[in-house]
N, C-alpha and C positions, 0 to 999 in steps of 0.2 A: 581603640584597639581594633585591626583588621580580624577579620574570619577566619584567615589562617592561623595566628597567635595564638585566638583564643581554640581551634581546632588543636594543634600543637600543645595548648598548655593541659586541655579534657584526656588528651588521649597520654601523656606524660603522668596525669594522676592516675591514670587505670593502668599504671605497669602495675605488675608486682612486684613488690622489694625482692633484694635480694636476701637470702635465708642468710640470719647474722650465726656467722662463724663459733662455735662454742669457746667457751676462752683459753687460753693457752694456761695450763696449771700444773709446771717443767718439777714441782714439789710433790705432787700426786700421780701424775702420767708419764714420768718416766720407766722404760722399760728395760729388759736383760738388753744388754750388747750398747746400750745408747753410752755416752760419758759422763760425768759429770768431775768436776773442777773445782777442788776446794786450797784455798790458798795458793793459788796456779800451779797444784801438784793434778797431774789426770790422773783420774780412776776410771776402770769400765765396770761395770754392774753385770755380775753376775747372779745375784739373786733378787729376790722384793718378798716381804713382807708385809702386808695389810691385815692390821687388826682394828676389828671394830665390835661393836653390838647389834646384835640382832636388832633389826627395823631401824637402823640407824645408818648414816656415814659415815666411811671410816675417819680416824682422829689420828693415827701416828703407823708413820709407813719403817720398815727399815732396810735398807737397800745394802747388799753384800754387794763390797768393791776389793778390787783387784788392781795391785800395781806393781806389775813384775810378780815379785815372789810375795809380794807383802798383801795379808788379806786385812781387812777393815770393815767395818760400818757405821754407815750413818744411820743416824735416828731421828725421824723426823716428826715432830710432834703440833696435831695442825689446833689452832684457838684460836683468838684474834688475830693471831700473828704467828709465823713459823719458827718453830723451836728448834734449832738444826745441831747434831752431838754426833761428831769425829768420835769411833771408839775402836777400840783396839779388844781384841778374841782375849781371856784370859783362861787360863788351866786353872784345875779344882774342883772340889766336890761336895757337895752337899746330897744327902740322904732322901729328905722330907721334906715338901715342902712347908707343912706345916713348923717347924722348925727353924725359918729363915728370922734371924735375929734382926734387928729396930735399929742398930751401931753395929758396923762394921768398921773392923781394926783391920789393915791388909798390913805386911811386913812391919807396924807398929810403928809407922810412920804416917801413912794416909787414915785420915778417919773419915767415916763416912756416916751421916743420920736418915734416915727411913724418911722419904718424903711423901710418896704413897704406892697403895698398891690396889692393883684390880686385876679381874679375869677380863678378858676378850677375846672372840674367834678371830680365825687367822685365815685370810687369803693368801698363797704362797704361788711363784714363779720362778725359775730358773734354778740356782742351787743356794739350797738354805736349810736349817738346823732344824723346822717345821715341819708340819704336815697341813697339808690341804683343809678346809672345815672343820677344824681342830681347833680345842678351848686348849688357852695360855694363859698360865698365872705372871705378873710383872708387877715388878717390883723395883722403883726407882730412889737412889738414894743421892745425896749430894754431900759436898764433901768444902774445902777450903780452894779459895782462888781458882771457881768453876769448872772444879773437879766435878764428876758424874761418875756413880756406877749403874749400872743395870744387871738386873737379875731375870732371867727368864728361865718358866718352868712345864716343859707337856710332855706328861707319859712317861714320867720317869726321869727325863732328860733336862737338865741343867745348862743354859748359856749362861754365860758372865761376859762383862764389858765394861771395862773401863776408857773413860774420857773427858773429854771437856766441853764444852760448848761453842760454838761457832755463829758469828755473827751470820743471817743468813742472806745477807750479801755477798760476802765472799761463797756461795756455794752457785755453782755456773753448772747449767745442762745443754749437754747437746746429742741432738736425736742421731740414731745411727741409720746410716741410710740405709733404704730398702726396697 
């Protein structure tokens, strides 16, 4: 091996790397105004919701989408693997939270059983049904042929959402330029 080689191979070990890119994660980092594509229908996101627990990462985001007139949400629930639920806003009311019943009957047709329920604080951006640092009661139920409802509860305030589940491959994001 000539002097220069081994000159060229010393000074090619003393670079420094270059600093590795954090990794792209379009399920947790998506923001207001970006897209996102489920079933080749677009949505834009107008809101986000992050709930987590204290000293923890968050576990299920839910991102308020817009298309035309039609508002929606997705729910995204992060574990092994991402749990992705198309839902649609529903009217109604409930009192108490304490009160939120274990079977849910909707027009006597859909039934639905109590799969679980917990509190977690809420990070919030854009426009959404939340508040900022705010504790949320949720309440998830399931139903026949991957029906989902969800119940959400802060300060008085009641969401409902029914849907289904989504394989989350079909679910595409794309960042809005800026």
């Amino acid at each position: 091996m000539s002097i220069l080689k081994r000159m060229k191979s010393i000074l090619k070990s003393q670079r420094p790397e270059a600093p590795a890119s954090p990794p792209e994660l379009p399920f947790e980092n998506t923001r207001t105004g970006d897209i996102i594509s489920i079933d080749l229908e677009d949505y834009v996101v107008t809101g986000k919701v992050t709930y987590y627990d204290r000293g923890f990462p968050p576990h299920r985001y839910a991102y308020y989408l817009k298309n035309g007139t039609k508002l929606s949400c997705l729910i995204v629930e992060k574990s092994r693997i991402y749990e992705c639920f198309l839902c649609e806003f529903l009217e109604g009311g409930l009192d108490d939270p304490t009160n939120v019943p274990t079977r849910l009957d909707i027009d006597g047709q859909l039934h639905f059983e109590l799969e679980h329920h917990r509190s977690d604080r809420t990070r919030v951006e854009g426009h959404t049904d939340f508040r900022n640092e705010d504790e949320v009661m949720f309440w998830r139920y399931f139903g026949e042929k991957e029906q989902y409802f969800f119940l959400q509860w802060q300060d008085g305030k009641f969401v409902a959402l029914q849907g289904e589940r989504t394989p989350s491959s079909n679910v595409k994001f794309m960042r809005a330029a800026q």
